[in-house]
C-alpha positions in Angstrom: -87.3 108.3 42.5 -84.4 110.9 42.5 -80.9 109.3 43.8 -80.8 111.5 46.9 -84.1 110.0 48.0 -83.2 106.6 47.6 -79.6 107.1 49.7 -81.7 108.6 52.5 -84.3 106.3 52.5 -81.3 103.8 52.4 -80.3 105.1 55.4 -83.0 105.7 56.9 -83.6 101.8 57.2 -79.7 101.7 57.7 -80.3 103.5 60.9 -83.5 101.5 62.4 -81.6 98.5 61.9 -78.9 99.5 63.9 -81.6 101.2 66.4 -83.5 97.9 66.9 -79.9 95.8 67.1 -78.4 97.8 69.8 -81.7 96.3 71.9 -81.9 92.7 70.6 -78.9 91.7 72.1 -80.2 91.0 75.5 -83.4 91.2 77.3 -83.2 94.1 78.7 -84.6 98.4 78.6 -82.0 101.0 77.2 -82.4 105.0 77.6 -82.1 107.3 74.3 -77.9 108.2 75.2 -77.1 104.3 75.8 -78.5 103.9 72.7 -77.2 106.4 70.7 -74.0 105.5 71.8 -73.9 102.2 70.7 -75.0 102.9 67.2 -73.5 106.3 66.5 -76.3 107.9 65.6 -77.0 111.2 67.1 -79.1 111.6 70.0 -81.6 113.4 68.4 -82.0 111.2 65.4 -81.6 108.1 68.0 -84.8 110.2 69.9 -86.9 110.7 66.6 -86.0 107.4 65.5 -87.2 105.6 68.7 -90.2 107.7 69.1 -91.8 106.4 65.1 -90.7 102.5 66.7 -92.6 103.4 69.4 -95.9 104.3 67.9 -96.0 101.5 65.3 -95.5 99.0 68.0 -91.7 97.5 66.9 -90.5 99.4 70.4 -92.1 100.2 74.1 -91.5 102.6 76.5 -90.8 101.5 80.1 -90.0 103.2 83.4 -86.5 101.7 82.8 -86.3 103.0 79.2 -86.8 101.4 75.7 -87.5 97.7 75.2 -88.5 95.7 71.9 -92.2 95.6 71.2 -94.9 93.4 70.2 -94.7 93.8 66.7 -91.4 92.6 66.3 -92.1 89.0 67.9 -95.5 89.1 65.9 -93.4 89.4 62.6 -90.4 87.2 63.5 -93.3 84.2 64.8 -94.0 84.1 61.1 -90.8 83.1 60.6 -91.0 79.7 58.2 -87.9 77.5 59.4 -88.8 78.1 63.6 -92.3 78.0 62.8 -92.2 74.3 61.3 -89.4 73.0 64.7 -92.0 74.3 67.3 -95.2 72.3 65.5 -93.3 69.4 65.3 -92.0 70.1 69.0 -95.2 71.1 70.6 -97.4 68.0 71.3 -94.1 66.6 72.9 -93.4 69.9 75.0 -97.3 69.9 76.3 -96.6 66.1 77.4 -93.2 67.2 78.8 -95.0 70.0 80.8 -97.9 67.6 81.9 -95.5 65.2 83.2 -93.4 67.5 84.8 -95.7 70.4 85.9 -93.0 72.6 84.8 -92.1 75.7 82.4 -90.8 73.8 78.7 -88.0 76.1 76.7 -87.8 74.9 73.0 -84.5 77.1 71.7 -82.2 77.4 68.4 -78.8 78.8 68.5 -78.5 81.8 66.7 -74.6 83.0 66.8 -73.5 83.8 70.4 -76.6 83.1 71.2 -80.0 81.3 72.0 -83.3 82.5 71.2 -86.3 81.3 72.5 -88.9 80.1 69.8 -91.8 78.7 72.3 -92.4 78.5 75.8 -94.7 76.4 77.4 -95.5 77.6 81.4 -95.9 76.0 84.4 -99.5 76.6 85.8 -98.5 76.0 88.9 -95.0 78.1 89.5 -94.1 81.7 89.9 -93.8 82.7 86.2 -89.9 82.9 85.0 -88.4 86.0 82.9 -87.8 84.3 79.3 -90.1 85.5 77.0 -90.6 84.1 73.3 -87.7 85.5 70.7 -85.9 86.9 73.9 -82.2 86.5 73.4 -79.7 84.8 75.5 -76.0 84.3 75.7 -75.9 80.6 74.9 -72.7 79.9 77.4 -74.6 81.2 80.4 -77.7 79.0 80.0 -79.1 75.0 79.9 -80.1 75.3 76.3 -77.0 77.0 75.1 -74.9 74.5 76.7 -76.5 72.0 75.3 -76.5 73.4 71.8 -72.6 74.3 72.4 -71.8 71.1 73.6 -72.6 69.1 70.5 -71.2 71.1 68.3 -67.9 69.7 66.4 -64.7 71.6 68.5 -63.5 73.2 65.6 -66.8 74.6 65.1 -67.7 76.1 69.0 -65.2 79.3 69.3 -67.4 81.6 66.5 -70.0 80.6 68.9 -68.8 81.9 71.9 -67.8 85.7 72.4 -64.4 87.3 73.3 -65.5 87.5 77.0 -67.8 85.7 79.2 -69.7 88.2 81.1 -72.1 87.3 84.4 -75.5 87.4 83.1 -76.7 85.2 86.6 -75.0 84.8 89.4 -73.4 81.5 89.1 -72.3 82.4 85.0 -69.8 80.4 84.3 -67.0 83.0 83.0 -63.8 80.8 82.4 -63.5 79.8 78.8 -61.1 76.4 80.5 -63.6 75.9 82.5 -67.0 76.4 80.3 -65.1 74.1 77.5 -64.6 71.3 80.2 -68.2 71.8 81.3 -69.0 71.0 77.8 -67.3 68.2 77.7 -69.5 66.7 80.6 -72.1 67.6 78.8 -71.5 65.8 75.8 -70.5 62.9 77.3 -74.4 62.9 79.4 -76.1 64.4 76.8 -77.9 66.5 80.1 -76.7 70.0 80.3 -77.9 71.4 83.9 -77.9 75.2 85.0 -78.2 76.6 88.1 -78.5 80.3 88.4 -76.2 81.0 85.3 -78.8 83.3 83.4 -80.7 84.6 86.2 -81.2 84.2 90.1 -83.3 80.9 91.4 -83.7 79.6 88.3 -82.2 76.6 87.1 -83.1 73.8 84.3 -82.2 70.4 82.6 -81.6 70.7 78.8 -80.8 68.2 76.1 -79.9 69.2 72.6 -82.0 67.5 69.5 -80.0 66.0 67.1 -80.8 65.5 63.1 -80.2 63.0 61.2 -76.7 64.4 60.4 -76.0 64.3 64.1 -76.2 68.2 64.2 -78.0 69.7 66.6 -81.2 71.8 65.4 -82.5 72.9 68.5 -82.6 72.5 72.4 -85.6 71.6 74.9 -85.1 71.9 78.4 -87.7 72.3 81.8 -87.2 75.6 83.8 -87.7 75.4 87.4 -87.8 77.9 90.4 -84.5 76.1 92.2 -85.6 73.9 95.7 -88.8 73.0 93.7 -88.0 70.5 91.8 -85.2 67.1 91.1 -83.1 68.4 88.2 -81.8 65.0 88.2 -85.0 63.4 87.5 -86.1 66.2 85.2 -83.4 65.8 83.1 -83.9 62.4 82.0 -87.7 63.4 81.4 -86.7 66.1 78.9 -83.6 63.4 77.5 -87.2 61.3 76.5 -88.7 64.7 75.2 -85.9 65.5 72.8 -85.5 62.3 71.2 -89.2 62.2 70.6 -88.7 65.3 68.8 -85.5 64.3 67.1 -87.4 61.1 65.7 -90.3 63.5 64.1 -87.8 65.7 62.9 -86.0 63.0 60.8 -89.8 62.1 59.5 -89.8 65.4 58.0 -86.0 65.9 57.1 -85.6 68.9 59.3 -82.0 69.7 59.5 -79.6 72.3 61.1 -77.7 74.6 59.3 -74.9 77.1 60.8 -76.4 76.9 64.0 -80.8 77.8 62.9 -83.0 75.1 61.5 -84.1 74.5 58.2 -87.0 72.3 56.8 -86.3 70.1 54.0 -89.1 68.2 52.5 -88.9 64.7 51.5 -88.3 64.3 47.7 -91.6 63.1 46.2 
């Protein structure tokens, strides 16, 4: 292969990666110019670009614009590390939803943010917008707050963005005041939303902890808010998590720079 080929073809990946990061960022559509202007790239190339992401299924077309696909969460499901934290989560997630009759979040903290690895729904309630591998700001929701709050102080700023946008109506967007909602938390171990990362939703959350004292991942129940005792939930998913936390020692599951890693037992 000549040089010039591999530079473009170099690029060419350069410039889908940039394509498919200005979108998985947030949970939300973009149109061609928004997203040409946050990469740089031309509005044509952006177009031509989007179009081939499009047809193979890594992008979809919307009313609203252009949102991540399919494909993408059917490739990053095969993902080894979250992969192994949701089967040893999911029996104790179904139980957590039986007893509850509530929508189960199981989330790892991926820089500034959470992202959703399973999702168990309530049968019974209006469905909620989280969606699996949809991306949150972790400061503005029950698992991030949870994951945020047992992390070592020195270690929480390059976890938290310059500036604490609204992404609910109730965000909390004060960095003195998220830090000493924090604190709370870590002192309960419950970390409770209410309408933070989107309107009428709120949810209990508890971090699981390895063996280290680390925290690998998050669990929480997701209610519509006036249907349910976040109180009383919260404890229920408290039980949930260190359930979890127990079969994750049994199989030396650890966290590491805020995703999970498996680590098998020496033989």
């Amino acid at each position: 292969m000549r040089s010039t080929e591999r530079d473009d073809r170099v690029s060419m990946i350069g410039r889908v990666d940039a394509v498919l990061g200005a979108l998985g960022s947030r949970a939300e559509t973009l149109g061609i110019s928004e997203i040409a202007r946050r990469t740089g790239i031309p509005k044509a190339s952006t177009s031509r670009i989007v179009a081939e992401l499009v047809e193979h299924g890594y992008l979809e077309r919307t009313d609203a614009g252009v949102g991540l696909g399919l494909r993408l969460f059917e490739l990053g499901g095969r993902a080894a590390r979250p992969l192994d934290l949701r089967r040893l989560a999911l029996v104790h997630m179904a139980d957590l939803r039986g007893a509850t009759g509530q929508t189960v979040h199981l989330a790892v903290l991926e820089g500034t943010e959470v992202v959703y690895i399973e999702i168990l729904r309530s049968r019974s309630t209006p469905p909620l917008p989280s969606r699996v591998g949809g991306r949150v700001p972790a400061y503005a929701t029950g698992v991030g707050k949870a994951l945020l709050a047992d992390l070592p102080p020195e270690r929480l700023e390059a976890h938290l963005p310059e500036r604490l946008v609204p992404v609910g109506p109730r965000t909390v967007t004060d960095r003195e005041l998220l830090v000493r909602e924090l604190a709370g938390i870590r002192e309960r171990r419950i970390s409770y939303e209410r309408e933070e990362s989107a309107p009428d939703v709120g949810c209990a959350a508890v971090a699981i902890r390895g063996e280290d004292g680390e925290p690998i991942a998050a669990i929480s129940v997701s209610v519509h808010l006036g249907s349910a005792d976040l109180a009383a939930l919260g404890i229920a998913v408290a039980t949930a998590a260190n359930a979890i936390a127990r079969e994750a020692a049994k199989a030396r599951y650890r966290g590491a720079g805020g995703s999970a890693r498996r680590r098998r037992q020496a033989r």
